[in-house]
C-alpha positions as CSV (number, residue, x, y, z in Angstrom):
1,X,121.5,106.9,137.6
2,X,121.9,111.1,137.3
3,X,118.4,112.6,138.8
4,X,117.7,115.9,136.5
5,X,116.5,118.4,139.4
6,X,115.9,122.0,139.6
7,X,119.6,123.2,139.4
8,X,119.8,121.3,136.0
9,X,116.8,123.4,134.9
10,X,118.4,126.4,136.2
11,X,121.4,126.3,134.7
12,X,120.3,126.2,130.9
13,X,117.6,128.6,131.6
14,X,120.9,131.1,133.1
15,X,122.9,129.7,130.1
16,X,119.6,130.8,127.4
17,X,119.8,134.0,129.2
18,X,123.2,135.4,129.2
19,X,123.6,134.3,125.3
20,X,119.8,136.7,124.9
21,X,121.7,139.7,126.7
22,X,124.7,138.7,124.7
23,X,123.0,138.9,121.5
24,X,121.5,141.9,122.5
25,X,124.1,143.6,123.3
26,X,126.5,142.8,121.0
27,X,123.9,142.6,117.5
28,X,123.8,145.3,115.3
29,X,121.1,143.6,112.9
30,X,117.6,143.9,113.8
31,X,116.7,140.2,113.2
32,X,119.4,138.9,115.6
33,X,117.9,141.7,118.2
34,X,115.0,139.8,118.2
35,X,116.7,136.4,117.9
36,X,118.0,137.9,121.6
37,X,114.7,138.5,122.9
38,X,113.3,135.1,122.0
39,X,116.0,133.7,123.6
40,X,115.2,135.6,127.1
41,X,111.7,134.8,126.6
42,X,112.3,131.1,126.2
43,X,114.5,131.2,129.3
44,X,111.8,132.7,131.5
45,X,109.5,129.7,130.7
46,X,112.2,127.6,131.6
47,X,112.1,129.0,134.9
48,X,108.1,129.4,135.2
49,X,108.0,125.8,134.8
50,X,110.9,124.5,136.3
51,X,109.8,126.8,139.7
52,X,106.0,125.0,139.0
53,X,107.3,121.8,138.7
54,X,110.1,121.6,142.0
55,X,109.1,123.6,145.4
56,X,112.0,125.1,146.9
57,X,112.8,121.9,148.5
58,X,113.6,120.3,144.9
59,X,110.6,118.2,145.4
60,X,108.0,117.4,142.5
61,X,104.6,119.1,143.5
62,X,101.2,117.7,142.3
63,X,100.4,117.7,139.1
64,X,97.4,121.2,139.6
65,X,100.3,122.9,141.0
66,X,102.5,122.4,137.8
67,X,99.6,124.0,135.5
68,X,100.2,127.1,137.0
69,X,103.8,127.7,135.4
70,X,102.7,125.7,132.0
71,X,100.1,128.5,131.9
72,X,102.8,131.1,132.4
73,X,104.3,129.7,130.0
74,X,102.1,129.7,127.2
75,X,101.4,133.1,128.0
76,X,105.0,134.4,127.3
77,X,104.8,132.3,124.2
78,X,101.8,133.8,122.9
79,X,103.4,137.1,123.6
80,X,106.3,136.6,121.9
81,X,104.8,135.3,119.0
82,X,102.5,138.4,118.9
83,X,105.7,140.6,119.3
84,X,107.8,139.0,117.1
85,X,104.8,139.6,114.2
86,X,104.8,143.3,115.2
87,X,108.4,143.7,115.2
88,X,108.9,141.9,111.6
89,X,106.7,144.3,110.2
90,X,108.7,147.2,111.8
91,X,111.6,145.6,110.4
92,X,110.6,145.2,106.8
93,X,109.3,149.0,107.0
94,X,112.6,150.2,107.8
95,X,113.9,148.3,105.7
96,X,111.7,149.7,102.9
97,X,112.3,153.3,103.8
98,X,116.1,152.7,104.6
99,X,117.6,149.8,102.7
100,X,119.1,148.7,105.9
101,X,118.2,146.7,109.1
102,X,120.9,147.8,111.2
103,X,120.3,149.7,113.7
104,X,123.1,151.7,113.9
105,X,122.4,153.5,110.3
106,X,119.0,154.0,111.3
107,X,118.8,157.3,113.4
108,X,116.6,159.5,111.8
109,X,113.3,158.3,112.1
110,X,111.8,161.8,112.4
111,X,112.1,162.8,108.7
């Protein structure tokens, strides 16, 4: 029987992160920015409660000790729902005044 530890966790949470910065890097469109971000979010809660839940041992803590990373958590996730919300409206703005969401085309934001 395969015992899911802390590596396990780990390694998805790396795996979420590098296709973020991927998409980041690589996405012209402003959605799939974002789509990028979330995806970098969700990996840092994979690591605040992965690090809550396994000391550096690999051993489970108590359950009051695991509430500290879940709380993390649903801070990040509030967060990113609140930024997600602002940046949707940026989006559809520029989209209004540009007819565009890429962000290369968009470079005069002055005018």
């Amino acid at each position: 029987m395969t015992h899911i530890g802390l590596p396990h966790f780990l390694t998805i949470s790396a795996i979420l992160f590098a296709l973020g910065i991927f998409g980041i890097v690589t996405k012209r469109n402003a959605v799939m920015l974002l789509m990028g971000i979330e995806l970098v979010l969700n990996a840092a809660n994979i690591n605040f409660v992965a690090f809550s839940r396994y000391n550096v041992l690999g051993v489970p803590l108590s359950d009051s000790r695991m509430m500290v990373g879940q709380m993390a958590s649903i801070f990040v996730i509030v967060l990113a729902a609140c930024e997600a919300a602002v940046a949707l409206a940026i989006v559809l703005n520029i989209y209004k005044r540009f007819n565009t969401i890429n962000v290369d085309e968009v470079d005069n934001l002055r005018d």
